[in-house]
C-alpha positions as CSV (number, residue, x, y, z in Angstrom):
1,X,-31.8,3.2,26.3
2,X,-28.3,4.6,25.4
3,X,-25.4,3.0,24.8
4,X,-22.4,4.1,25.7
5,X,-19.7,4.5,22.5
6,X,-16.4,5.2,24.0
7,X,-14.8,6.2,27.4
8,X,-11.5,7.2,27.0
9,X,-9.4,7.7,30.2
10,X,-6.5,10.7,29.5
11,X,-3.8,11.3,32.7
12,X,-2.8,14.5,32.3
13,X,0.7,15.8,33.6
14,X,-1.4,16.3,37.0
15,X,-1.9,12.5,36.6
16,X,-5.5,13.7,37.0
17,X,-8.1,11.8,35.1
18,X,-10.3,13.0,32.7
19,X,-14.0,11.0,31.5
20,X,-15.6,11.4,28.5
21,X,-18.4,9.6,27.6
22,X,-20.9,10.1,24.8
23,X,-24.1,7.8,23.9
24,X,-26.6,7.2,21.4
25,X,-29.6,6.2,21.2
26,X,-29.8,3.8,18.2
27,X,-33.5,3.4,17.8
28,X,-34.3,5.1,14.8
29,X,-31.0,5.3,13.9
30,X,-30.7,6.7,10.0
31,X,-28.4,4.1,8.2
32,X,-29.7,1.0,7.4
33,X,-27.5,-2.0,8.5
34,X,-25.8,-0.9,11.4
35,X,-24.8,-3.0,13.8
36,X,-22.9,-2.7,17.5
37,X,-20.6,-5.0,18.0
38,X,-18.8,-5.3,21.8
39,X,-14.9,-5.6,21.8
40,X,-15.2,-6.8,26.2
41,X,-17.3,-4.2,27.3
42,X,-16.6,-1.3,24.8
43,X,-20.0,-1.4,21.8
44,X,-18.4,-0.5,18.4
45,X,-20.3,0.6,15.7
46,X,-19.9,-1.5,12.2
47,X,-22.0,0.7,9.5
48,X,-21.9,-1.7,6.4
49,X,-20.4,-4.7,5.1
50,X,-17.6,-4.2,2.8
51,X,-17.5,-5.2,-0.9
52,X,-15.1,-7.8,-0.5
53,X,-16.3,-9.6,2.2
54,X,-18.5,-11.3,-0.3
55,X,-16.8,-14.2,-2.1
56,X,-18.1,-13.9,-5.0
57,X,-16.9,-10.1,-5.4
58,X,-13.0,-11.7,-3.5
59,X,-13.5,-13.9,-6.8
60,X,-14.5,-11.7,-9.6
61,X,-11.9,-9.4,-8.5
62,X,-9.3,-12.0,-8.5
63,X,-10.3,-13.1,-11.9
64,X,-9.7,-9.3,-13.3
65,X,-6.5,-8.8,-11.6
66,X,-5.2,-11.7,-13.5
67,X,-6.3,-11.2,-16.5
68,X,-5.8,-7.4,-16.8
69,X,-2.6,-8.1,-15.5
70,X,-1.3,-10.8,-17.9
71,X,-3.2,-7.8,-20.7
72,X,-0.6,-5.4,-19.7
73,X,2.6,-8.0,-19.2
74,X,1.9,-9.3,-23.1
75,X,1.2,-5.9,-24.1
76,X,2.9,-3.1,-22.6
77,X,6.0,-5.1,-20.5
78,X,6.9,-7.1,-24.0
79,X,8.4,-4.0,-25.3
80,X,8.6,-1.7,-22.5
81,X,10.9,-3.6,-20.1
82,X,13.5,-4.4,-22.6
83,X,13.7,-0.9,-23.5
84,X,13.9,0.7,-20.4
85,X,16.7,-1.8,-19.8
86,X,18.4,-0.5,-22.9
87,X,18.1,3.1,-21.4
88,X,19.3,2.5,-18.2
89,X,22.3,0.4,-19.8
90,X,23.1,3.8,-21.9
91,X,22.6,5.9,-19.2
92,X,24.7,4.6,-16.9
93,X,27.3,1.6,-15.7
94,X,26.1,-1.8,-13.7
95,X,23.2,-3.7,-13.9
96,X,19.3,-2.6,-15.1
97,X,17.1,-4.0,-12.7
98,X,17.8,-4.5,-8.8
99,X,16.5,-6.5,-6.0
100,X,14.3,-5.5,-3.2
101,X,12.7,-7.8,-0.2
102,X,9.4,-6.6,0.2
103,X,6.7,-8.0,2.6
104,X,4.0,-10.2,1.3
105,X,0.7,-12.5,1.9
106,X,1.1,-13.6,5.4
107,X,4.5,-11.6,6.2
108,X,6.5,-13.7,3.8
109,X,9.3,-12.3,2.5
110,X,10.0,-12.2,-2.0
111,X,11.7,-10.2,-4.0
112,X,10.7,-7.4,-6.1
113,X,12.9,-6.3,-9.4
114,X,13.0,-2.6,-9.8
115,X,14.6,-0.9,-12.5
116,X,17.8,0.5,-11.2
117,X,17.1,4.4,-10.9
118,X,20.8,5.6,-9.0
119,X,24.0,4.9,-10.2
120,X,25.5,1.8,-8.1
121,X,26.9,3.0,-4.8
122,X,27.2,1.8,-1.4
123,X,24.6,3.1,0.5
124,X,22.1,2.2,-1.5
125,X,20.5,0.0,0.9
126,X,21.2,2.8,3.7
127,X,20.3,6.0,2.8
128,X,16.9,7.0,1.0
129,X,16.9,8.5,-1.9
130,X,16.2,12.9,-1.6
131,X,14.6,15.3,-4.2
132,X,18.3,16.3,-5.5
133,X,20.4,13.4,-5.2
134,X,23.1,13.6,-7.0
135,X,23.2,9.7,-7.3
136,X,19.8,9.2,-9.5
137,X,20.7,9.1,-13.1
138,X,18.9,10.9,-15.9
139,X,16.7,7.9,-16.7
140,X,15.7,7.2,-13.0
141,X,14.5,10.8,-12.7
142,X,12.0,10.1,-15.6
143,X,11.4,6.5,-13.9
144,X,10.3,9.1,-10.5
145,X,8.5,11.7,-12.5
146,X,6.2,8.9,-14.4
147,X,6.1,6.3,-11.8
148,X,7.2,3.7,-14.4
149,X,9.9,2.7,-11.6
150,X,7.5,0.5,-10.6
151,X,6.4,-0.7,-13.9
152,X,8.8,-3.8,-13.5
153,X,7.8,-5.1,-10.7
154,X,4.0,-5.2,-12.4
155,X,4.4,-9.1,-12.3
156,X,4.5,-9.4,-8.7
């Protein structure tokens, strides 16, 4: 018996429509572990069972995300932050760090310090930053170049 895997319905300018529909017959089928799964009426195919779903994996990965990160806050960040802060203090006027709402477990807002890569302006919050801005200091090129602009937000 085949099942049908998708029909897609396309109106053309001609407001014409156009069927496709393609089948399979899954007896046999070569992967192990497949499954079809309807969403209504439509059979989706789920091939294999992801890593994480187990929560023993969801739990040894937590467990190495915090301790590789608390590795690299004690140390790398110990010395690195307050340096870069240094730099960036050198380099240019206003503050080292700056603050940026990003999105986070279940849509909640926080905050994420960045090191401050432009010299303070206006429309920092407005305009994105381009390959030639005049606005990025020295320092906050090398931050680009070696992705260590996101070195201080490590701890979030």
């Amino acid at each position: 018996m085949y099942i049908i895997v998708a029909i897609f319905c396309i109106f053309l300018f001609a407001k014409k429509c156009i069927i496709v529909v393609a089948g399979y017959n899954f007896r046999g089928f070569p992967y192990k572990g497949v499954e079809v799964m309807l969403y209504d009426y439509l059979p989706v195919l789920d091939f294999r069972p992801q890593p994480l779903d187990d929560e023993f994996n969801n739990v040894l990965k937590r467990g190495f995300d915090i301790v590789f990160s608390l590795f690299v806050i004690i140390f790398i960040m110990s010395w690195l932050t307050p340096l870069m802060a240094l730099l960036i203090k050198l380099d240019s006027k206003g503050p080292a760090f700056f603050k940026q709402y990003r999105s986070g477990r279940n849509n909640e807002p926080f905050v994420c310090y960045k090191f401050r890569t432009m010299r303070v302006n206006r429309d920092s919050d407005k305009k994105q930053a381009t390959k030639n801005d005049v606005r990025i200091t020295k320092i906050g090129r090398f931050l680009f170049k070696s992705n260590l602009i996101q070195a201080s937000s490590f701890k979030s």
